[in-house]
C-alpha positions as semicolon CSV with decimal commas, in nm:
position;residue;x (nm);y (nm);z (nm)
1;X;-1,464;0,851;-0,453
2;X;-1,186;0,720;-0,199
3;X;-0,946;0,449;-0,270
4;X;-0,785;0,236;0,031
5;X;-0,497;0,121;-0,119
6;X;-0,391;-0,092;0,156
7;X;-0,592;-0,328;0,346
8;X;-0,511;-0,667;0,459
9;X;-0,887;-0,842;0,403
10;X;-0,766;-1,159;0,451
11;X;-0,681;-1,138;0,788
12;X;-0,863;-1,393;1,035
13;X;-1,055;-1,034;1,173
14;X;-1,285;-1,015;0,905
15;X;-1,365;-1,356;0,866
16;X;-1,725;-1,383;0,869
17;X;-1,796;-1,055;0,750
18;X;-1,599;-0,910;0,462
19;X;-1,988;-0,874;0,262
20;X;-2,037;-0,596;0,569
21;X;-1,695;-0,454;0,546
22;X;-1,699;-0,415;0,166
23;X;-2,083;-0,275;0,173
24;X;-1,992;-0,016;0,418
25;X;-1,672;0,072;0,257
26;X;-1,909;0,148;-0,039
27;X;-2,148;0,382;0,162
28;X;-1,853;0,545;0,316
29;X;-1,714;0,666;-0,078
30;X;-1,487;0,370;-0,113
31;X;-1,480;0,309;-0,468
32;X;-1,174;0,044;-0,462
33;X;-0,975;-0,154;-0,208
34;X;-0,642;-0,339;-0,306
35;X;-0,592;-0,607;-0,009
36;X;-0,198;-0,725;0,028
37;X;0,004;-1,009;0,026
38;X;0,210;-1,083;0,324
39;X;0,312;-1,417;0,290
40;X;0,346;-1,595;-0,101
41;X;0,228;-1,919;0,041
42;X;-0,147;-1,752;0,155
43;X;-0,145;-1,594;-0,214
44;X;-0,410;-1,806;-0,271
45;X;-0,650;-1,677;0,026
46;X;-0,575;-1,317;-0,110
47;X;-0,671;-1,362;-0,442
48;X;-1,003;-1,532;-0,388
49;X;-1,111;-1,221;-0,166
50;X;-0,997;-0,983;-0,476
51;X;-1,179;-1,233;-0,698
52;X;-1,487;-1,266;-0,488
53;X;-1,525;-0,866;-0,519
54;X;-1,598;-0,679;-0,843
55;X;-1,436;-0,354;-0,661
56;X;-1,084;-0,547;-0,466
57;X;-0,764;-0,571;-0,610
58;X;-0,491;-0,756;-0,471
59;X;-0,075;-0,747;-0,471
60;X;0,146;-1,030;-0,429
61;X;0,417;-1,041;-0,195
62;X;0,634;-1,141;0,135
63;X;0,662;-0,878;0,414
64;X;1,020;-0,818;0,567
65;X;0,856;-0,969;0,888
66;X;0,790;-1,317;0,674
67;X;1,146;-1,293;0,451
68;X;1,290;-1,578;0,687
69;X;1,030;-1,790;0,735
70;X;0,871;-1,774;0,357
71;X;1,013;-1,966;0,007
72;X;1,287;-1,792;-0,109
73;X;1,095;-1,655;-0,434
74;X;1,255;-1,476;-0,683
75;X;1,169;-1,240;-0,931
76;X;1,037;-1,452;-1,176
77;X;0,830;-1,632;-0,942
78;X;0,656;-1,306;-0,830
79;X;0,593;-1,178;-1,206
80;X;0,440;-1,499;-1,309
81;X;0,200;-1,502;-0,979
82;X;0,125;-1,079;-1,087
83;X;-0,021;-1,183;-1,412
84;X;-0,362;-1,285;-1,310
85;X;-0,597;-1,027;-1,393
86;X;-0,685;-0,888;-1,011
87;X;-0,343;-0,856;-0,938
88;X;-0,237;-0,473;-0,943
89;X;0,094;-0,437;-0,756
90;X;0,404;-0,611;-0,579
91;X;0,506;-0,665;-0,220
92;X;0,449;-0,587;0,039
93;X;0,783;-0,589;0,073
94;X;1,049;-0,341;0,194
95;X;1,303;-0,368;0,555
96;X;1,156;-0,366;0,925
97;X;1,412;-0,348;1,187
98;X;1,197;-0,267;1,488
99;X;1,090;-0,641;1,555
100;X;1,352;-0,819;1,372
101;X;1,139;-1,070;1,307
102;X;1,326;-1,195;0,978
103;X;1,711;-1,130;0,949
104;X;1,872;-0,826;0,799
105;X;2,034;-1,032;0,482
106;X;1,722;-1,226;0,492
107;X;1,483;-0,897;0,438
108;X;1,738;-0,769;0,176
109;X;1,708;-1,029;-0,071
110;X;1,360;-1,044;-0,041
111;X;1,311;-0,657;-0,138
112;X;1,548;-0,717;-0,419
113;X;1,376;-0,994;-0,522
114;X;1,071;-0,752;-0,518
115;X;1,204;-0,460;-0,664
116;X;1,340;-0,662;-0,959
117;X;0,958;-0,808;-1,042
118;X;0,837;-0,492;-1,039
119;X;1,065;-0,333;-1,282
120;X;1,004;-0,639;-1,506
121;X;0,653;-0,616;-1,457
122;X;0,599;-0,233;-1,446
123;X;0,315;-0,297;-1,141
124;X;0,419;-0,078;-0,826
125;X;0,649;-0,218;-0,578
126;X;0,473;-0,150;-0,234
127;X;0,719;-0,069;0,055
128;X;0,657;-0,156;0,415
129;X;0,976;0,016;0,635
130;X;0,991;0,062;0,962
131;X;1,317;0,178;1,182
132;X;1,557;0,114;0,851
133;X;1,512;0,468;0,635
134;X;1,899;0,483;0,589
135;X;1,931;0,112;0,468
136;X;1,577;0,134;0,277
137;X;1,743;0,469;0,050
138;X;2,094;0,319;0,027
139;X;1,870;-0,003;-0,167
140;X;1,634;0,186;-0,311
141;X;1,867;0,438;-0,472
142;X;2,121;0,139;-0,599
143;X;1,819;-0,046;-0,746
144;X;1,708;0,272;-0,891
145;X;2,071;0,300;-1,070
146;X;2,031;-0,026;-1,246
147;X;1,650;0,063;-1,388
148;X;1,318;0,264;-1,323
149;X;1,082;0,083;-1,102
150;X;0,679;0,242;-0,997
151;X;0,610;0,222;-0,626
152;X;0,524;0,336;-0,351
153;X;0,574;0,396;0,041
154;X;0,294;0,259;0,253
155;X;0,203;0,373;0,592
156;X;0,450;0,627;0,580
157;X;0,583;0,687;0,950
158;X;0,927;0,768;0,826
159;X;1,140;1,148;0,836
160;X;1,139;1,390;0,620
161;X;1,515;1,266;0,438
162;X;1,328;0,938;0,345
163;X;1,034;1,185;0,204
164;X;1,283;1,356;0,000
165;X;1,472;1,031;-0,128
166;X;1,166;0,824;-0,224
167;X;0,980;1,136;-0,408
168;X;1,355;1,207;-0,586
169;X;1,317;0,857;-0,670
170;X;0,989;0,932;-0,843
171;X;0,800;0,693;-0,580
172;X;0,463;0,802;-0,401
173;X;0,380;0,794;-0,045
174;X;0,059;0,698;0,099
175;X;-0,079;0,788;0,458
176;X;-0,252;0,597;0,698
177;X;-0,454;0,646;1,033
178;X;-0,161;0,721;1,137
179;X;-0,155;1,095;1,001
180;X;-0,439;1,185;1,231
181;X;-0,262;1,042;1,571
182;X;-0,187;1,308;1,845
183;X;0,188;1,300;1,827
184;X;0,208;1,258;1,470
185;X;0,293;1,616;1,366
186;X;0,600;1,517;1,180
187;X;0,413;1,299;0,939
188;X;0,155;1,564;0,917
189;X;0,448;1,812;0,782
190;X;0,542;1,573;0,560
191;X;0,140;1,516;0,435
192;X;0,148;1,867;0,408
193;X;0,472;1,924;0,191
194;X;0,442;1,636;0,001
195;X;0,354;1,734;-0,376
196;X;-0,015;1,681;-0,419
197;X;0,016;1,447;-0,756
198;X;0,278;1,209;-0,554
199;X;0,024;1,127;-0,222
200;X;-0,215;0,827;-0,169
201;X;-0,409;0,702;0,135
202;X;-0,516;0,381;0,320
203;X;-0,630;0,222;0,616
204;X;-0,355;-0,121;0,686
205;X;-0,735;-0,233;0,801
206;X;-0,733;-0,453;1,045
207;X;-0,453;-0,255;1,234
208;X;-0,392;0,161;1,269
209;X;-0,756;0,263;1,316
210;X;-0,764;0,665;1,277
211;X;-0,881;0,923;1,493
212;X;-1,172;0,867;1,655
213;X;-1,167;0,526;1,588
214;X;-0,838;0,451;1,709
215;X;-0,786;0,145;1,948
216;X;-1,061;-0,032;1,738
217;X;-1,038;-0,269;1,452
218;X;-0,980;-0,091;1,144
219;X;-1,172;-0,117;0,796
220;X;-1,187;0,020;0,447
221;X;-1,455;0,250;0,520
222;X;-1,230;0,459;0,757
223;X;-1,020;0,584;0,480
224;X;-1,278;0,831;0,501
225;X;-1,135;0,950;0,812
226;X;-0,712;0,968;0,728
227;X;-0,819;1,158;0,417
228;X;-1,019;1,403;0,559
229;X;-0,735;1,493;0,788
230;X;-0,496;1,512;0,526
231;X;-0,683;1,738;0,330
232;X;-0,734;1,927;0,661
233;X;-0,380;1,980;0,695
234;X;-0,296;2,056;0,313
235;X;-0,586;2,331;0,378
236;X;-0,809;2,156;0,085
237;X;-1,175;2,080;0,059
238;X;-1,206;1,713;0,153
239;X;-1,384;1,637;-0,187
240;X;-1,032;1,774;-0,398
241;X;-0,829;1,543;-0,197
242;X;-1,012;1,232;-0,265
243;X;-1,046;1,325;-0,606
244;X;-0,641;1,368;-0,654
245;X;-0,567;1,089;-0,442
246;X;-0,795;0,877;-0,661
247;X;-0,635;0,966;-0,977
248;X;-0,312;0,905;-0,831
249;X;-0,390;0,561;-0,683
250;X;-0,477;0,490;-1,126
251;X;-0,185;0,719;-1,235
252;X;0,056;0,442;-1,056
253;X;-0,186;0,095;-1,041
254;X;-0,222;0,122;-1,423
255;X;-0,350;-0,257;-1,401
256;X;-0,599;-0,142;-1,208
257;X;-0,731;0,127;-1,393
258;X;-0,790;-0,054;-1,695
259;X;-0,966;-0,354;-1,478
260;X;-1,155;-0,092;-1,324
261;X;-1,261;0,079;-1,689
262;X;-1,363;-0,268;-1,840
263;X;-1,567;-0,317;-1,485
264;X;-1,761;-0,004;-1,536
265;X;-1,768;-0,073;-1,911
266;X;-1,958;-0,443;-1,869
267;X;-2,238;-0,265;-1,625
């Protein structure tokens, strides 16, 4: 069994058809999805996907692109929105400088705001970064200093010093489609370095199809296809990754492990 552990299901692609999606995710080894939060005010939209599916989590969040546009939520807001049963992690949250589609202070205190939920809470603080690895250590490594926090790197597409400061951190990284693009050999070194009990995978379904599917809308089921190639590149039998990754993905979503037990449990 595969877990994506990070899908947007939401999103306005799948409407229509998320019984398909989830039903072939299932036939492809998908065993769990968590679809993310990127905006607190369509929290509600989220949820009712995770609720509508025995087998979907969800996280609540505001992504760096939505910090200037979103409510100004604090910490306290996010834990008391995380306590509903589905919901297994925080964010996505983190810095993006590439589009600047929020402002620098603005992203900031939004990840803060993040990072402090999660250490109340203990659910994993999921980190979106893209173009900002220097700023997203110097924050992560001063919130570190004032208290433990779980979490995790999403879609990693970052260097190999960001690796090394989020795993020093005791963080995990996850890999997307991305891993099995053509100029992608960096984040392939890093796949391949990266210490086997730290690594998760995903999709970011709708966006970052993998290889062959790439320039097409992506979907749970193609986790199938970024793990494969990560195992491929860690020189492991496809059927040892997924089984590692999966106990990883339960190792750090605790919540989700013990929704998932009481699932299997009331069968």
């Amino acid at each position: 069994m595969l877990v994506d552990s990070h899908c947007h299901l939401d999103m306005p692609e799948f409407a229509g058809e998320l019984e398909d999606v989830v039903a072939r995710a299932g036939a492809a080894g998908i065993g769990h999805m968590v679809t993310i939060c990127t905006r607190v005010t369509r929290f509600a939209q989220v949820l009712a996907v995770a609720e509508r599916f025995g087998n979907v989590f969800c996280s609540v969040g505001i992504h760096p692109h939505n910090a200037g546009d979103e409510p100004a939520v604090g910490a306290a807001e996010l834990v008391a929105l995380a306590r509903h049963p589905k919901v297994v992690g925080i964010g996505e949250t983190g810095l993006d400088f590439h589009y600047m589609n929020s402002p620098k202070a603005d992203q900031e205190r939004s990840f803060r705001a993040h990072i402090g939920a999660a250490r109340e809470s203990g659910l994993p603080l999921i980190i979106h970064t893209r173009e900002a690895d220097a700023d997203l250590g110097r924050i992560l490594e001063d919130e570190a200093a004032a208290g433990p926090f779980p979490g995790l790197i999403h879609c990693f597409s970052g260097g190999p010093d960001l690796a090394r400061t989020v795993l020093d951190l005791g963080l995990f990284i996850s890999f997307s489609g991305i891993v099995t693009f053509n100029k992608a050999e960096a984040i392939r070194e890093v796949a391949r370095q990266a210490p086997l009990d730290r690594i998760l995978v995903e999709t970011d379904a709708p966006y970052l199809a993998p290889a062959p599917k790439r320039g097409k809308r992506n979907e749970p089921a193609y986790t199938a296809l970024t793990a494969a190639r990560v195992a491929e590149v860690r020189g492991m039998a496809p059927e040892a990754l997924a089984e590692a990754t999966t106990d990883n993905f339960f190792r750090l979503f605790k919540k989700a492990e013990k929704a998932a037990a009481a699932e299997a449990g009331n069968r």
